[in-house]
C-alpha positions, 0 to 999 in steps of 0.5 A: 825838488830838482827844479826849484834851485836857482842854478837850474834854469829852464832851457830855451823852447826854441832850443830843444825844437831846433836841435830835434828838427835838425837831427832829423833833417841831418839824418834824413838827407844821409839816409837818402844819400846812402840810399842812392849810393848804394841801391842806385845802377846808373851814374845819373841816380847816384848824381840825383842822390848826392844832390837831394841828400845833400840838399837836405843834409845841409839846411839839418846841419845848419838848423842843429847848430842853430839849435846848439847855439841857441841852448847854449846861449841861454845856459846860465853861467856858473861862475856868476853868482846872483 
């Protein structure tokens, strides 16, 4: 079985969760930038667009990368051997 060799290692919870939320964050503050960029009809919407999608694309950014961190710190080393 795949998961019994020793140089597999089981991936951090936090890992995967974080790296989910903040796809989703990141994603959904772009949608919502496009969105208003595209369907708004004043100057004053696609103001509004840009903050709310930035607001929400930024935080998503920063969790995905914690995410990443996070999976990454927790990797076994290959180049050690125990």
């Amino acid at each position: 079985m795949q998961g019994d060799r020793p140089d597999h290692a089981r991936p951090h919870p936090a890992a995967r969760a974080l790296t989910l939320a903040g796809r989703m964050l990141l994603l959904s503050g772009l949608g919502v930038l496009v969105a208003f960029l595209l369907f708004s009809t004043d100057d004053g919407a696609r103001m509004l667009g840009r903050v709310v999608g930035i607001a929400i694309a930024l935080p998503g950014l920063l969790v995905l990368c914690a995410g990443l961190l996070v999976a990454k710190a927790t990797r076994p080393d290959p180049d050690r051997l125990e």
